[in-house]
C-alpha positions in Angstrom: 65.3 101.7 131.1 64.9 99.9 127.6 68.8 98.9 126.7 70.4 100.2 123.8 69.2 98.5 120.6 72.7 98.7 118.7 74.3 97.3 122.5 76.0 94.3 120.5 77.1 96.8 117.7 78.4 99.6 119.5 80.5 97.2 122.1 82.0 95.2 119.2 83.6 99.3 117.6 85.3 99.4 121.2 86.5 96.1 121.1 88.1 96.8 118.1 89.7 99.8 118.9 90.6 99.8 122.5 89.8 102.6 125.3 93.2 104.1 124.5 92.1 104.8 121.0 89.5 107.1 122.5 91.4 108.7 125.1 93.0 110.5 122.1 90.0 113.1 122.4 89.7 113.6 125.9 89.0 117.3 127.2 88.5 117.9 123.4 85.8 119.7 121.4 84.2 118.3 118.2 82.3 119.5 115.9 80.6 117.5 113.3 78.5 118.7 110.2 75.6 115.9 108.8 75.3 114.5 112.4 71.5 113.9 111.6 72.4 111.3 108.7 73.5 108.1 108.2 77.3 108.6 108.6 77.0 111.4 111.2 74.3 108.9 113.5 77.0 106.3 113.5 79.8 108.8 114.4 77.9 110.2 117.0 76.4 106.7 119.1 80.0 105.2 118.4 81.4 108.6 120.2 78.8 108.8 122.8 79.3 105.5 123.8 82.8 105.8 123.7 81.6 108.5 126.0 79.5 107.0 128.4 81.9 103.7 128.6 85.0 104.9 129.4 84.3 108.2 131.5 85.5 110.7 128.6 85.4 114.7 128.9 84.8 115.2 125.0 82.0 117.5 123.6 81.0 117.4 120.6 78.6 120.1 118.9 76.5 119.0 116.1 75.0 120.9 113.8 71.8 120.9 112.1 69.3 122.6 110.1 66.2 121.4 112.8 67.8 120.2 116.0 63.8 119.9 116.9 63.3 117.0 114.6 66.5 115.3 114.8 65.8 115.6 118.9 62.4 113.5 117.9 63.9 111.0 116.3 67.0 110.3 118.0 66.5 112.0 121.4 69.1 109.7 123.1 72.0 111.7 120.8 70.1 114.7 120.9 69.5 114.7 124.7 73.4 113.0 125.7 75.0 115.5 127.9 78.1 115.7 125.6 76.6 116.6 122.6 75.1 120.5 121.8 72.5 120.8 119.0 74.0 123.6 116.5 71.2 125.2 114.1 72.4 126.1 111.4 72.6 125.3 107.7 75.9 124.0 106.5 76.5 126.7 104.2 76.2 130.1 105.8 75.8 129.0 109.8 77.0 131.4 112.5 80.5 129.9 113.9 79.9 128.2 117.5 83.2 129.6 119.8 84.9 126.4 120.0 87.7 126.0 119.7 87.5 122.6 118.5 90.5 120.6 117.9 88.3 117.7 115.2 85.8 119.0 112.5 84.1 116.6 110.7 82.2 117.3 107.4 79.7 114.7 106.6 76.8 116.8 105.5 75.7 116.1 101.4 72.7 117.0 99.7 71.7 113.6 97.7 69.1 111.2 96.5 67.3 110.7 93.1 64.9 113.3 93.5 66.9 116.4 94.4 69.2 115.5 91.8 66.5 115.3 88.8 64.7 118.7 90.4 67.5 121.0 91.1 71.5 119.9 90.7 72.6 123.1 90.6 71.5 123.2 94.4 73.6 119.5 95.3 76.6 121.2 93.5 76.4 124.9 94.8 76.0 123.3 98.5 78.6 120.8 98.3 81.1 123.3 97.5 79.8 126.6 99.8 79.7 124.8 102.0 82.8 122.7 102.4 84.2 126.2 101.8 82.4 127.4 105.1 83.8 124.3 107.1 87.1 124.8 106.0 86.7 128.9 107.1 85.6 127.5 110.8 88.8 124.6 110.6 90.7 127.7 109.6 90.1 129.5 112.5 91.1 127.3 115.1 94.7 125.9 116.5 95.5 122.9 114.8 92.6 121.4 114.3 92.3 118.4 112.0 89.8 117.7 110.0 87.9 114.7 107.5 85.8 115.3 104.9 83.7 113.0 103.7 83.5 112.3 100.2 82.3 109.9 97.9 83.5 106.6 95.6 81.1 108.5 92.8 84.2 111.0 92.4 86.1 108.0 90.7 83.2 107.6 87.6 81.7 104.7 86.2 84.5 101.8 86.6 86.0 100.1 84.1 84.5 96.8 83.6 88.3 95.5 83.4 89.1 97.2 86.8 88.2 95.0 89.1 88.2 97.3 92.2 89.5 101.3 92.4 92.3 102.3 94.2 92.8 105.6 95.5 95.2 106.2 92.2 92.6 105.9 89.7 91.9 109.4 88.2 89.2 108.7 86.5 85.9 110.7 86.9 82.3 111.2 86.0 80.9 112.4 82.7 80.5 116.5 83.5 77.8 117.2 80.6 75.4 115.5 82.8 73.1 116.8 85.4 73.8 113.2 87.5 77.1 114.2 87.9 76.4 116.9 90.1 76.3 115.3 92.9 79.9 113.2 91.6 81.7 116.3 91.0 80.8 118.7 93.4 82.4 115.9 95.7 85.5 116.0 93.9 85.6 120.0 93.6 85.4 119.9 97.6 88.1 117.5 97.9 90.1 120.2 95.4 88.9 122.7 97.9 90.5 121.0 100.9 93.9 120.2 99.0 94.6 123.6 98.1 93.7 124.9 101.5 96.5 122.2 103.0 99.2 123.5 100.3 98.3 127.4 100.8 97.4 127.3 104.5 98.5 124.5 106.2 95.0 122.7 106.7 95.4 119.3 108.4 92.7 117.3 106.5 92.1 113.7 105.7 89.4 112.8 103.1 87.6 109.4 103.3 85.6 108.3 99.9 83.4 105.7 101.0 81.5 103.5 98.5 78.1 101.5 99.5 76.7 99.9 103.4 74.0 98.8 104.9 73.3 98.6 108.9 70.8 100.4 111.2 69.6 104.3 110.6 70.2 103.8 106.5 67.1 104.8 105.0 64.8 102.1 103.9 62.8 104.3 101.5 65.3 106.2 99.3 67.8 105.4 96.6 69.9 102.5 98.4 69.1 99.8 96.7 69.6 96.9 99.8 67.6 99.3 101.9 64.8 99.2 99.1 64.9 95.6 99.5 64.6 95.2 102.8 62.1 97.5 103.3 59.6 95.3 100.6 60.8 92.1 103.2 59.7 93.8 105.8 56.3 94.7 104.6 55.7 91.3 102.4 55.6 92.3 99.0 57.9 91.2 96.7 61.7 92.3 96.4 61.5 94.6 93.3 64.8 95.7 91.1 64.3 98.2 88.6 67.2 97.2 86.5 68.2 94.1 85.0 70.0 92.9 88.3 73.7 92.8 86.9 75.5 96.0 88.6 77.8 94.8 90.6 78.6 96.2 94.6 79.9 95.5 97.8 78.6 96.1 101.3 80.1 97.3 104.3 78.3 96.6 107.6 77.6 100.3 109.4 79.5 99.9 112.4 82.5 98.9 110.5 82.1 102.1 108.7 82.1 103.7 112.5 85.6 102.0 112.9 86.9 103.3 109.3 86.1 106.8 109.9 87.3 107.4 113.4 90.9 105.5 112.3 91.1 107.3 109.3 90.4 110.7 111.3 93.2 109.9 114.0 95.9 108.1 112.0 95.6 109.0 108.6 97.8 111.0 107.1 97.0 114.7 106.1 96.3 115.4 102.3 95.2 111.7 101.7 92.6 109.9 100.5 91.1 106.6 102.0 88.8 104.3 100.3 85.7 102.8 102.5 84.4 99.9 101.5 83.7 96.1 100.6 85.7 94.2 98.6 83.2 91.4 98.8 81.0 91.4 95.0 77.6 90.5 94.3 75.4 91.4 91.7 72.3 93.5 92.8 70.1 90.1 92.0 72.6 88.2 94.5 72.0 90.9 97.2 68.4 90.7 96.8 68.1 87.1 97.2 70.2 86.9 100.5 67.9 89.9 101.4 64.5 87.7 100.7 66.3 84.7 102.6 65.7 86.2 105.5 61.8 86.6 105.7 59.7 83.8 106.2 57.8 83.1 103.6 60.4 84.3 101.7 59.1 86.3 99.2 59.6 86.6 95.4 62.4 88.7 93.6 61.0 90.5 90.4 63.8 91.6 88.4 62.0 94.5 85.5 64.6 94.0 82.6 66.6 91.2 81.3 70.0 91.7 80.7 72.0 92.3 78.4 74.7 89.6 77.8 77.2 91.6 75.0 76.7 94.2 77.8 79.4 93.9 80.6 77.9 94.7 84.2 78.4 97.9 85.7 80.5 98.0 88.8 81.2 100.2 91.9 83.8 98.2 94.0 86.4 99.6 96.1 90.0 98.7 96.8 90.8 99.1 100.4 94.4 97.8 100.0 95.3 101.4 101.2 93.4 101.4 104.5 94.9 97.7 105.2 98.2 98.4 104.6 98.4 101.6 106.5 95.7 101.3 108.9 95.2 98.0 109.5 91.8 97.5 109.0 89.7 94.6 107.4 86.2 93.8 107.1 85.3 91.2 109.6 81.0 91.5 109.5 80.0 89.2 106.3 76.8 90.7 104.1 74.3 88.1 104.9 75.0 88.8 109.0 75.2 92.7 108.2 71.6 92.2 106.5 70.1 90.1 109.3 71.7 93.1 111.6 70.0 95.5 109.7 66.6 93.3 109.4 66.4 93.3 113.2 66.9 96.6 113.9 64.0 97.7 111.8 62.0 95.5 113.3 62.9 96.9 116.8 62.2 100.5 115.8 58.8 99.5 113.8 58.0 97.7 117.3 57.2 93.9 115.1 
C-alpha cells in the first residue's frame, strides 16, 4: 500500500492537538456540508486520521451533490469506513436520521465565473441553504454547529487598518453584483445569530481569509494556486494586476487545526478570524512561488502600479483566536508553498 501523501501533514495536526482533543467526539455522529472542497477535504483526512490513529467510534456523514465523482477523486475519504456519502444538494436535501451531535457548514458557491454569470444563484444558495442546515441543527439534541464564512464579509480594508479584527463592521459595497458572494455570507451569519437568540442554536462562525496547501485548486481564482500551477508547467508566473494587493497565507493543515479548535472551544454566537498575519504583496508571493522551480521562471506583472494609489489589502487579525484559543501560525509561506509544490507533483505523478 502506497503511504499517505499528506503522512507528515496530517501527523503534525495531531501533534498539535493531542489524542484527548479528539476523544471529545467519540461514539458521535457528524455531519459536514462542502466535504468535497477545499475546507471540507481537510476536515475530513484530519478527522479520519484522527480516526484511524487513535481507534475512534465517530461517523461522520458527508454530503454531496455527486458522491460518484468525489468517490473518484478522493476514494480513500469516500471509501473510509467512518464516513457515509450523503446526496444531496445543500439547499433542499432530504434530512439523513442522525442524530448528529456536530454539523458543519462549509458548502459556498464561488469563483469568478459563477459570480459574473449568475449572482443571484451564489446569494439565493448561500442563504437557503444555511437556512436548511440550521432546520437539520434544529432538529437535533444539542448539537453544535460552525458555519463557515468568509473575511470578504468585512469589505475592502482600509488601507490605514493594518489587519481586521472581528470588531470591524465594515462591509462590501451592496450595488454590486461582486458582492454577492460577500453578503450572502454575512446574511447567513445573520441567519445563525438570530436562530441562537430565538431558539437557542449553539453555533460558532469562523471567517477565514486566504491559504494555500494540498487539494486548493490550481486552476481557479486563488491567485498562489494560479502561480503555482504556471511553475509547474514552465511558463511564466503571470499576475493580472499590477502586483501590489497585499495578503497573507495560512498553510492548509493549520487551517485543519483552526477549525476543529474553533468548533470545540469556541464560544457560541462568536466569530473567529482565520488567517495569516504574515504580509506580502501578490508580486512578493509570486517570486517565492517561482523560487522554487528550477529554472526558475519569469514573473510577468500586466500593469504598473499606481504609486498615489495605496495597495489594497485583505489581512486578518487573529489576536482573538490567540488570546482565547491559543493558536499561532507556526508553518512559514515559503515551506507552505514548497508543501503545496510537492504534493502536486505527487498527484500529477512528476
Amino acid at each position: 500500500m502506497e503511504p499517505h501523501p499528506l503522512t507528515d501533514d496530517l501527523n503534525f495536526i495531531l501533534d498539535e492537538t493531542g489524542p484527548a482533543f479528539w476523544q471529545h467526539w467519540y461514539g458521535q455522529n457528524l455531519f459536514i456540508t462542502g466535504g468535497t472542497g477545499f475546507f471540507g477535504c481537510w476536515l475530513l483526512e484530519s478527522l479520519t486520521w484522527a480516526v484511524d490513529q487513535y481507534q475512534l467510534n465517530i461517523h461522520i456523514t458527508m454530503l454531496t451533490r455527486r458522491p460518484d465523482l468525489f468517490a473518484q477523486r478522493v476514494p480513500h475519504l469516500a471509501h473510509h469506513n467512518a464516513v457515509t456519502l450523503w446526496s444531496g444538494d445543500v439547499c433542499d436535501f432530504t434530512f439523513p436520521d442522525g442524530p448528529f451531535s456536530t454539523i458543519i457548514h462549509a458548502a459556498a458557491d464561488t469563483g469568478t465565473r459563477l459570480t459574473q454569470e449568475n449572482p443571484i444563484r451564489i446569494f439565493n444558495t448561500t442563504l437557503t441553504g444555511t437556512q436548511h442546515v440550521i432546520d437539520l441543527a434544529l432538529r437535533q439534541k444539542n448539537a453544535r454547529m460552525l458555519f463557515i464564512s468568509s473575511g470578504a464579509v468585512y469589505g475592502r480594508q482600509p488601507p490605514d487598518l493594518p489587519r481586521i479584527p472581528e470588531t470591524y463592521a465594515g462591509g462590501p459595497y451592496p450595488l454590486n453584483q461582486y458582492a454577492a458572494y460577500a453578503e450572502s455570507k454575512r446574511a447567513a451569519e445573520l441567519l445563525c445569530s438570530l436562530h441562537h437568540y430565538q431558539y437557542g442554536l449553539d453555533v460558532v462562525i469562523a471567517r477565514p481569509f486566504a491559504f494555500v496547501g494540498p487539494y486548493l485548486p490550481l486552476q481557479a481564482h486563488f491567485a498562489i494556486g494560479n502561480f503555482i500551477y504556471d511553475g509547474l508547467n514552465h511558463q511564466p508566473i503571470k499576475i493580472n494586476g499590477d502586483g501590489t494587493p497585499l495578503r497573507s497565507y495560512l498553510y492548509a493543515s493549520e487551517l485543519a487545526i483552526w477549525l476543529w479548535k474553533i468548533l470545540r472551544e469556541g464560544n457560541s454566537d462568536e466569530v473567529y478570524n482565520i488567517g495569516s498575519e504574515e504580509v506580502y504583496s501578490i508580486a512578493q508571493v509570486a517570486d517565492q512561488v517561482a523560487s522554487h522551480f528550477m529554472p526558475m521562471p519569469e514573473v510577468q506583472i500586466a500593469h504598473q502600479p499606481n504609486p498615489k494609489q495605496p495597495p489594497e489589502r485583505y489581512i486578518p487579525s487573529t489576536e482573538k483566536v490567540r488570546t482565547e484559543l491559543g493558536l499561532n501560525q507556526k508553518i512559514d509561506l515559503n515551506t507552505a508553498i514548497e508543501k503545496t509544490i510537492q504534493w502536486a507533483k505527487t498527484i500529477k505523478g512528476t
